[in-house]
MARFIMI-39680 format. One line per field, with one value per atom (N, C-alpha, C): residue in three letters; x, y, z; atom name. Coordinates in steps of 0.001 Angstrom, whole numbers, plus 524288, in hexadecimal, padded with zeros to 5 digits. Layout:
BEGIN
rest	(ALA/...)
x	(X/...)
y	(Y/...)
z	(Z/...)
atom	(CA/...)
REM end
This chain:
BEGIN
rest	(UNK/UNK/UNK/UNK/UNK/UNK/UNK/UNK/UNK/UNK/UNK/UNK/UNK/UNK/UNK/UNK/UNK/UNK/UNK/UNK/UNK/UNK/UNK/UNK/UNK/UNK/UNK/UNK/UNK/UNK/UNK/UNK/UNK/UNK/UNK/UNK/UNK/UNK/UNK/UNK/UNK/UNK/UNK/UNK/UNK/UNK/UNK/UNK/UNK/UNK/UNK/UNK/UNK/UNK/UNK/UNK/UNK/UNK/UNK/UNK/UNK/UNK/UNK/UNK/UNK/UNK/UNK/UNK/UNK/UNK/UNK/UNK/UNK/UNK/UNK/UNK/UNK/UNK/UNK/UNK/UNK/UNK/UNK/UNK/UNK/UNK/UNK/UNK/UNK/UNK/UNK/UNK/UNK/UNK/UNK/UNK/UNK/UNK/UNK/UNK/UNK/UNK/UNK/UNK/UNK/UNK/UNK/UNK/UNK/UNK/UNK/UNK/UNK/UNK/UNK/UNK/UNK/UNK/UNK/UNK/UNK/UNK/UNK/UNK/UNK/UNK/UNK/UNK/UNK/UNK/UNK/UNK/UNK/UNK/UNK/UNK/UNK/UNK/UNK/UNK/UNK/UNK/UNK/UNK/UNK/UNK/UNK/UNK/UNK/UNK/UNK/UNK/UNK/UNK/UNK/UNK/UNK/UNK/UNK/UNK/UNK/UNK/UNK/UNK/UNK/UNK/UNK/UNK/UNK/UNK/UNK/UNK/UNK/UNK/UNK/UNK/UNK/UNK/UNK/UNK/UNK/UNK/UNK/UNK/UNK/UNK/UNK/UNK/UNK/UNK/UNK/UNK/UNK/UNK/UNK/UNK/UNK/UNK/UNK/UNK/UNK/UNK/UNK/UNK/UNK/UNK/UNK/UNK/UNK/UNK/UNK/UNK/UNK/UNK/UNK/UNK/UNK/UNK/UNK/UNK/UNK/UNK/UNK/UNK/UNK/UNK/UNK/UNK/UNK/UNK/UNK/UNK/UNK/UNK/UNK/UNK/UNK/UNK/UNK/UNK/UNK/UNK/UNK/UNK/UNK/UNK/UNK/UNK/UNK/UNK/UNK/UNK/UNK/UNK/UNK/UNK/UNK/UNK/UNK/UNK/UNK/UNK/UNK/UNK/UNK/UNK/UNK/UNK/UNK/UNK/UNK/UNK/UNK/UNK/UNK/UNK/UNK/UNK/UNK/UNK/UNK/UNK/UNK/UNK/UNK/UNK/UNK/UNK/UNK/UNK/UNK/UNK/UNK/UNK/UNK/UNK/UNK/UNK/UNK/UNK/UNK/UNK/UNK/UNK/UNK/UNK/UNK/UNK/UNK/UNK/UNK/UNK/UNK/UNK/UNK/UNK/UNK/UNK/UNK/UNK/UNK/UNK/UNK/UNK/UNK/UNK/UNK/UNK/UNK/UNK/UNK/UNK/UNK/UNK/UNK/UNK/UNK/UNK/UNK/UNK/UNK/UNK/UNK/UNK/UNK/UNK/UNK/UNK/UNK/UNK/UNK/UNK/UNK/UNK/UNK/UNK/UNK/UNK/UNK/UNK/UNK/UNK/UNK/UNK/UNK/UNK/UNK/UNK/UNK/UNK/UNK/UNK/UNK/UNK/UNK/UNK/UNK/UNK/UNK/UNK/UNK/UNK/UNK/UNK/UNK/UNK/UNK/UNK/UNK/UNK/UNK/UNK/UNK/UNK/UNK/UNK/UNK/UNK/UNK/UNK/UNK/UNK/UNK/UNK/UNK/UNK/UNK/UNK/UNK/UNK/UNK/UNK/UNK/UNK/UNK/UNK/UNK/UNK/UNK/UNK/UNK/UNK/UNK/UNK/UNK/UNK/UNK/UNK/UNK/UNK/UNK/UNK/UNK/UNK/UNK/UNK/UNK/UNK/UNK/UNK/UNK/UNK/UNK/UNK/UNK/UNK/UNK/UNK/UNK/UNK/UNK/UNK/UNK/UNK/UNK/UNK/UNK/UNK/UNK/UNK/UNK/UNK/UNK/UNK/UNK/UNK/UNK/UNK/UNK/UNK/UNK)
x	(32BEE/33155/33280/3370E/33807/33BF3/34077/342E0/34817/34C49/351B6/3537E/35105/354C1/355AA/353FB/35755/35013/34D8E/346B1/344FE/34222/33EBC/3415E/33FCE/33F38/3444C/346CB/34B40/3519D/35143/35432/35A22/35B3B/3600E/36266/36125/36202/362F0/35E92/35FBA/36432/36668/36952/37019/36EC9/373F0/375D8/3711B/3725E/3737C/37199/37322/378CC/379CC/37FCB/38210/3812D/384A2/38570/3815C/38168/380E1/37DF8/37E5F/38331/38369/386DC/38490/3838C/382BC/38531/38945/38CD2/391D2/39317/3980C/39C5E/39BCA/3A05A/3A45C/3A15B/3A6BF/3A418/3A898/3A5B9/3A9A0/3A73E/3A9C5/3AEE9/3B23B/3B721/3BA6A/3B7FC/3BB32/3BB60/3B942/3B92B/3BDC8/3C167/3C569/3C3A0/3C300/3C0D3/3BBFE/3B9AC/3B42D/3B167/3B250/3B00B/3AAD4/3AAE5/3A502/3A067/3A3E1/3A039/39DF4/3A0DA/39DC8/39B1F/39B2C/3988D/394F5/393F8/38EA7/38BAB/38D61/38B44/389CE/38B74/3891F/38572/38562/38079/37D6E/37DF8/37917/3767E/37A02/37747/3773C/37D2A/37CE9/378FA/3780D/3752E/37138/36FB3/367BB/36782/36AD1/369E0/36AD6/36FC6/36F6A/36B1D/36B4B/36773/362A8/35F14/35A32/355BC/3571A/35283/353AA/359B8/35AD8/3597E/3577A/355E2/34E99/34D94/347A8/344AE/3404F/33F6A/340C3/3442A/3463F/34C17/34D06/3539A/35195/353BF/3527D/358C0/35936/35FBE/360B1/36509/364AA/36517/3631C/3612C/36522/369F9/36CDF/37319/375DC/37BEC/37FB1/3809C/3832D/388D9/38C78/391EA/392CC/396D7/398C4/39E0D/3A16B/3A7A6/3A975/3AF13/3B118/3B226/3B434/3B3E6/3B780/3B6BD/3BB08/3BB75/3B6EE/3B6EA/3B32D/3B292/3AF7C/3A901/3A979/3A1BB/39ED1/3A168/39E93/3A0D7/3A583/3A817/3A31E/3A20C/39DAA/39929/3979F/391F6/392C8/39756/39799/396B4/39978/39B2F/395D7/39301/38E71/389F6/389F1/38634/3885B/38D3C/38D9A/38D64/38E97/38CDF/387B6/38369/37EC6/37BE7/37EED/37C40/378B7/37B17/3764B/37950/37559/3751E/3788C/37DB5/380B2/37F7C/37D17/37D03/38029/38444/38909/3870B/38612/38368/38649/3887F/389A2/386DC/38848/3846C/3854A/386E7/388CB/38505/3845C/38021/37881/37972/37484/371AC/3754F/37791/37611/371ED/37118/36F66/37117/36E36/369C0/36622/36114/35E12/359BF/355C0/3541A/351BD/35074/352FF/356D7/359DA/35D51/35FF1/36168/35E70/3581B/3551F/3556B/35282/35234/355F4/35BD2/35FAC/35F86/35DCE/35E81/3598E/3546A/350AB/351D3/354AE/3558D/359C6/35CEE/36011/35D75/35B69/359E3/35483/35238/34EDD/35237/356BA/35B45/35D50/35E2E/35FCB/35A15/356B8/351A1/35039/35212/352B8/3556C/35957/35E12/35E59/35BF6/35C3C/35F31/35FFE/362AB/3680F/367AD/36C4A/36F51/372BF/376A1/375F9/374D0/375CE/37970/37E6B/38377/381F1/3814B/3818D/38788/38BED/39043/38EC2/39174/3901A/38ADB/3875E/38233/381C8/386AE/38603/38737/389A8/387B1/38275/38099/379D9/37495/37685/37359/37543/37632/3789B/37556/375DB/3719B/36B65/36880/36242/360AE/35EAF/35CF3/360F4/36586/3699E/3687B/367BA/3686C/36995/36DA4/370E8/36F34/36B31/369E7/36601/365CF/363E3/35D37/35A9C/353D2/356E3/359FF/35B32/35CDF/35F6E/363C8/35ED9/35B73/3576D/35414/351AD/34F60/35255/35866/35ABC/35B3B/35CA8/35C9D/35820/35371/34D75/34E73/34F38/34DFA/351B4/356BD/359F7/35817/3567A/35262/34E42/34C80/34662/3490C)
y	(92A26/929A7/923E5/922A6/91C8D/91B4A/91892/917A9/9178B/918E8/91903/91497/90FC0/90A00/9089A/90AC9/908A0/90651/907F2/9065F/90CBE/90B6C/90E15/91052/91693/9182C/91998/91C39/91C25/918A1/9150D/910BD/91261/913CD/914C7/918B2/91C13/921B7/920F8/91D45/91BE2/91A0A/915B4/913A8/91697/9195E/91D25/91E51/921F0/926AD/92527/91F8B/91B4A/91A03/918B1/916CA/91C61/92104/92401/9288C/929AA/92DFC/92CA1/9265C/92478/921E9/924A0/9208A/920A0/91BB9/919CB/91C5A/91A29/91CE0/91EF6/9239D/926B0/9249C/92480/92276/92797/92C88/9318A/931DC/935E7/93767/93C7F/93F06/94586/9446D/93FEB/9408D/93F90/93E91/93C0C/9421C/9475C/94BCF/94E81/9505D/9548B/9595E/95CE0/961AD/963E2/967E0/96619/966E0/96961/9682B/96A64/96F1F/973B5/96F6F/96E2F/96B73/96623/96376/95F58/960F8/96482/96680/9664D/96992/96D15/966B2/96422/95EAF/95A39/95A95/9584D/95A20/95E08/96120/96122/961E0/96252/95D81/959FF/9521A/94FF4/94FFB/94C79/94A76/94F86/950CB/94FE9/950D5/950DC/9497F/947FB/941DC/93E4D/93F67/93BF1/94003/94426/9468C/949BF/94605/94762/94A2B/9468B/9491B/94F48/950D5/957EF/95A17/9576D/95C57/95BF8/95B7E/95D7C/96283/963DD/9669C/96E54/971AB/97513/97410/96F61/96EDC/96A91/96BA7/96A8B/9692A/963B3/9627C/96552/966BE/96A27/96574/966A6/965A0/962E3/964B9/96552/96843/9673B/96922/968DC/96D25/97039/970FE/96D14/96DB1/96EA2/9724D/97502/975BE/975F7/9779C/975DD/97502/974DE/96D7A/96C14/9667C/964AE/95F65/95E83/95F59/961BE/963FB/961B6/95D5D/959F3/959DC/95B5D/95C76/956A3/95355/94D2E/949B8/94ADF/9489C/9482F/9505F/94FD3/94C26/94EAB/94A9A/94431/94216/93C66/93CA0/93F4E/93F5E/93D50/9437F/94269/93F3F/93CA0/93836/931D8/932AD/92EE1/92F3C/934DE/935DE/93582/937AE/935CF/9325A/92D8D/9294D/92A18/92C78/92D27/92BF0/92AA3/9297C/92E37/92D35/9315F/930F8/934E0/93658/93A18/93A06/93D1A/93BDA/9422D/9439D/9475F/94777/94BE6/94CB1/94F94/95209/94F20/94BBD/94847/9439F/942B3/93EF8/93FC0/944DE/94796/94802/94A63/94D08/94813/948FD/94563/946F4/945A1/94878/94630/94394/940E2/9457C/945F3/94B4B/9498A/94A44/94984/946D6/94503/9400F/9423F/94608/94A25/94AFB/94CD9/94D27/948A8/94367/93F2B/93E5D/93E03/93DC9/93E5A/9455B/948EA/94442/943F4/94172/93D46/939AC/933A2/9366E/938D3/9389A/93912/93E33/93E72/93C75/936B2/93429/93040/92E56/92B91/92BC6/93198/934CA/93204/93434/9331F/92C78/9289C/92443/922B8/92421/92111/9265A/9294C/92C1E/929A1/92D2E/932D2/9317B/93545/935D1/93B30/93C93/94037/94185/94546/947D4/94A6F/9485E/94BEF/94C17/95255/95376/95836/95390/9576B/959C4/95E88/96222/963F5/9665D/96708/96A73/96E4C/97311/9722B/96E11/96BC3/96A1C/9683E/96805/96B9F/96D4F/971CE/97721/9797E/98091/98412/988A7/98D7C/98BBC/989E0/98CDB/98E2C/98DAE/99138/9933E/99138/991D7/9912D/996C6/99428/98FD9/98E64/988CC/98489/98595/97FF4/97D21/97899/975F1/97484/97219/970ED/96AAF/9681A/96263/9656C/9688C/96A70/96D49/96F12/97302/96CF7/96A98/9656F/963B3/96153/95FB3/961E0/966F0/96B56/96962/96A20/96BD5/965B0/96128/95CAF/95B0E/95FD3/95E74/96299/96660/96A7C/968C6/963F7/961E3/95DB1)
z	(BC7FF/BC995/BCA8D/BC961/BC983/BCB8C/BCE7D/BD152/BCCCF/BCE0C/BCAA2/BCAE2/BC8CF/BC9F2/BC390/BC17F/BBBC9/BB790/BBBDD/BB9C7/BB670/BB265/BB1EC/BAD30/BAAA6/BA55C/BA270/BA805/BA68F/BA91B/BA7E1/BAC13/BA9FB/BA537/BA436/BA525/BA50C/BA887/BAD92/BAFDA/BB674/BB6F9/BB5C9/BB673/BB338/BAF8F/BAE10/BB1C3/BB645/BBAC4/BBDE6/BBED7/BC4B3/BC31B/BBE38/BBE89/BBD71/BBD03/BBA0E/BBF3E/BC3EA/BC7AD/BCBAE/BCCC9/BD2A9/BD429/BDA58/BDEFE/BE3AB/BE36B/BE85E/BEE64/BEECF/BF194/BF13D/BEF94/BED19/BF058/BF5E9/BF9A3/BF9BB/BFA67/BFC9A/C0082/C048B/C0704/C095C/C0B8A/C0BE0/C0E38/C1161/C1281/C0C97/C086B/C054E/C0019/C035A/C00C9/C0284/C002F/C01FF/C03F2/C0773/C080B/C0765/C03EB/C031A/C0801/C0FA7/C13AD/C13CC/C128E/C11C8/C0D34/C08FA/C050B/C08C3/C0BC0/C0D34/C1335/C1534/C1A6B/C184D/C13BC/C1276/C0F1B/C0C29/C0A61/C0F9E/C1304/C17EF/C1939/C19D7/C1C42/C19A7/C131F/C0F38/C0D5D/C0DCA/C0C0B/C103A/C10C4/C15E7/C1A58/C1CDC/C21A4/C210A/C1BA0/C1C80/C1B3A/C18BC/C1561/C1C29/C1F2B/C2410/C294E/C28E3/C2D46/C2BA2/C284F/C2599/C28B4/C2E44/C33AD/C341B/C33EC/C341D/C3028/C2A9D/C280C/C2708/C28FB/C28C9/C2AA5/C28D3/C27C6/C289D/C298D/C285F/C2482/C24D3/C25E7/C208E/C1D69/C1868/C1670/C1471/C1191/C0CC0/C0B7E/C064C/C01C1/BFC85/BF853/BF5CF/BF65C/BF1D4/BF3D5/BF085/BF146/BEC7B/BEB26/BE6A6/BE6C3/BE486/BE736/BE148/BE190/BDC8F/BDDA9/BD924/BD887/BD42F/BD4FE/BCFA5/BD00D/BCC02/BCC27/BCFDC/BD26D/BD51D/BDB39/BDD71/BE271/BE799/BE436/BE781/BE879/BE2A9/BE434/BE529/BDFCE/BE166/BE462/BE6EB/BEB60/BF03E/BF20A/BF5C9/BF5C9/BEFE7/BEEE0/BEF78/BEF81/BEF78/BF4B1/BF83A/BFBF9/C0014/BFF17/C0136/BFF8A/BF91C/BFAF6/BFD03/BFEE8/C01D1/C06C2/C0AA3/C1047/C0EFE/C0B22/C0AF5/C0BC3/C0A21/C06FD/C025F/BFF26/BFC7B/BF76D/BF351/BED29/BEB60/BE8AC/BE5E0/BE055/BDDF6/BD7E7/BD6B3/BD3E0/BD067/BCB2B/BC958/BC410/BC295/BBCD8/BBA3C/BB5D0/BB3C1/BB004/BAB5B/BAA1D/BA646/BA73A/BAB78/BAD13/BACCB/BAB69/BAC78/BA7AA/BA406/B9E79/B9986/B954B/B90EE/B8F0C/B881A/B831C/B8266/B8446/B8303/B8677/B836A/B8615/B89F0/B8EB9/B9259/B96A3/B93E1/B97E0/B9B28/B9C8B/BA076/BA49B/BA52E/BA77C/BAA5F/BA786/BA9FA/BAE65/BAA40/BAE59/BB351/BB403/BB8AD/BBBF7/BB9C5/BBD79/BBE30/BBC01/BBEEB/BC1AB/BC2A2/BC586/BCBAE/BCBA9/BD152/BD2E4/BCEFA/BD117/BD411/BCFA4/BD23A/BD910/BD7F2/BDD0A/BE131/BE049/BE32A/BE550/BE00A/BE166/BE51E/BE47B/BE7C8/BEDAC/BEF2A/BF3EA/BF834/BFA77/BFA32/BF736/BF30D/BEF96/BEED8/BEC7D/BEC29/BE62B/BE214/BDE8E/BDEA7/BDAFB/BD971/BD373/BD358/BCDAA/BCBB8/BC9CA/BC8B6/BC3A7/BC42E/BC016/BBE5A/BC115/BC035/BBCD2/BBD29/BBA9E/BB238/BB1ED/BAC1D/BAA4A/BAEB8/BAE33/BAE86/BB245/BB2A1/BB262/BAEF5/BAD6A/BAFE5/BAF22/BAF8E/BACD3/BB0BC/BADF2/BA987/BA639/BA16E/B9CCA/B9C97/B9A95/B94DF/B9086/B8B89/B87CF/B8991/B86D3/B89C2/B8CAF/B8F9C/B8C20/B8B80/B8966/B8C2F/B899F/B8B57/B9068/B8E3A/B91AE/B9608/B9685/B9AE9/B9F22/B9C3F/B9F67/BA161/BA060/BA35B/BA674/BA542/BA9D3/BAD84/BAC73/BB136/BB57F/BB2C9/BB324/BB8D0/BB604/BB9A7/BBCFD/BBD7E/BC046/BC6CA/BC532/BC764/BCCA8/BC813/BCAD1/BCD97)
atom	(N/CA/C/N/CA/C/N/CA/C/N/CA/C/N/CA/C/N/CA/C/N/CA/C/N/CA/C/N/CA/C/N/CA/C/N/CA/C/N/CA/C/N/CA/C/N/CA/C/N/CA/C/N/CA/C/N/CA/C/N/CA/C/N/CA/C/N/CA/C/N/CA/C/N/CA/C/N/CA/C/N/CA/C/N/CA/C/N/CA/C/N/CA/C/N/CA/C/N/CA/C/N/CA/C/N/CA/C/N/CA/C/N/CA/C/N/CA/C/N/CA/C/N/CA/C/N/CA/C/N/CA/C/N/CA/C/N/CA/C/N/CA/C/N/CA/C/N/CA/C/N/CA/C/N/CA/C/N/CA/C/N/CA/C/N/CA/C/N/CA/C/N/CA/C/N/CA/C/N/CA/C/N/CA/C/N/CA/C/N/CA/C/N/CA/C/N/CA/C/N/CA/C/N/CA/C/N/CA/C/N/CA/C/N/CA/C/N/CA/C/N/CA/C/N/CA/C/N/CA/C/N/CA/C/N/CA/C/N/CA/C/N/CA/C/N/CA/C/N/CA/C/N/CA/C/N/CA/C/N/CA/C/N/CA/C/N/CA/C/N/CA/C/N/CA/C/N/CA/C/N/CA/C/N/CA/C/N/CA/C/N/CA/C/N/CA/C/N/CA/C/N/CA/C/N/CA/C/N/CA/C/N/CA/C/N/CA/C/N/CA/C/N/CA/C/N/CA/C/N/CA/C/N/CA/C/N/CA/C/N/CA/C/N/CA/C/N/CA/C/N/CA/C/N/CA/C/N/CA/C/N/CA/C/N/CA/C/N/CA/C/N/CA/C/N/CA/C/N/CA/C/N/CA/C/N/CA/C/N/CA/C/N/CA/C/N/CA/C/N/CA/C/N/CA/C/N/CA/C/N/CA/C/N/CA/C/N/CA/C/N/CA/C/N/CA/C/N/CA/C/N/CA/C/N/CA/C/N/CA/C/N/CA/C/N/CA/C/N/CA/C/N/CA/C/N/CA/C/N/CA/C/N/CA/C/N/CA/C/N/CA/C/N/CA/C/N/CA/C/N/CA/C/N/CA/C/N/CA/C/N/CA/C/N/CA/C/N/CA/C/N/CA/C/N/CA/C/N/CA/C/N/CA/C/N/CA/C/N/CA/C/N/CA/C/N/CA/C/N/CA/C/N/CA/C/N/CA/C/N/CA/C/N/CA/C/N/CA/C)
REM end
């Protein structure tokens, strides 16, 4: 594993994803959300809390993993996510599937793994992946392709 600074095998890829999915600091923050109150209670409690009060979650009390905001377009899903990696402080990555997505064999995969070595580099960071559901479909899906089943596979791991 090698550090995401623009060194090493794949430097152009690094640096695509650094200019194409990182921010530093998004600069929202939940007063600058219209309504939305339940969606950002429950996002305080789930990032927030464990990233500034790390001493309360040890051992029974475990931070959750992950957070799945879904709807129709327009409703503020990457508003939140900006939102909170700036109460975070943390590294904002905004990824769509267009960013992920390439006709060269293997290079999708890659993608997915520099990204969240990226993520890993620059800690504690924020993964926004809009539209996941163009990337990843149903499982085992006939018409799925052998590339689509790897990306899956390393988006997984």
């Amino acid at each position: 594993m090698y550090p995401p600074n623009g060194v090493g095998p794949d430097t152009e890829l690094i640096m695509m994803m650094e200019w194409e999915v990182l921010s530093k600091n998004p600069k929202v923050t939940f007063d600058d959300i219209a309504e939305l109150d339940d969606a950002k209670w429950i996002l305080q409690e789930a990032v927030i809390l464990p990233l500034l009060m790390p001493e309360y979650f040890q051992g029974l009390r475990w931070p959750w993993k992950g957070c799945c905001l879904f709807g129709p377009p327009g409703t503020g899903k990457t508003l939140l996510a900006k939102a909170i990696a700036t109460l975070g402080k943390t590294t904002f990555f905004s990824v769509s599937a267009s960013s992920l997505a390439s006709k060269f064999r293997g290079e999708s995969e890659k993608m997915v793994w520099i990204l969240f070595e990226m993520a890993w580099f620059y800690a504690p960071s924020t993964i926004f992946i809009d539209e996941i559901d163009s990337l990843c479909n149903w499982w085992g899906e006939n018409q799925e392709c052998e590339s689509s089943k790897k990306m899956k596979t390393e988006m997984f791991i």
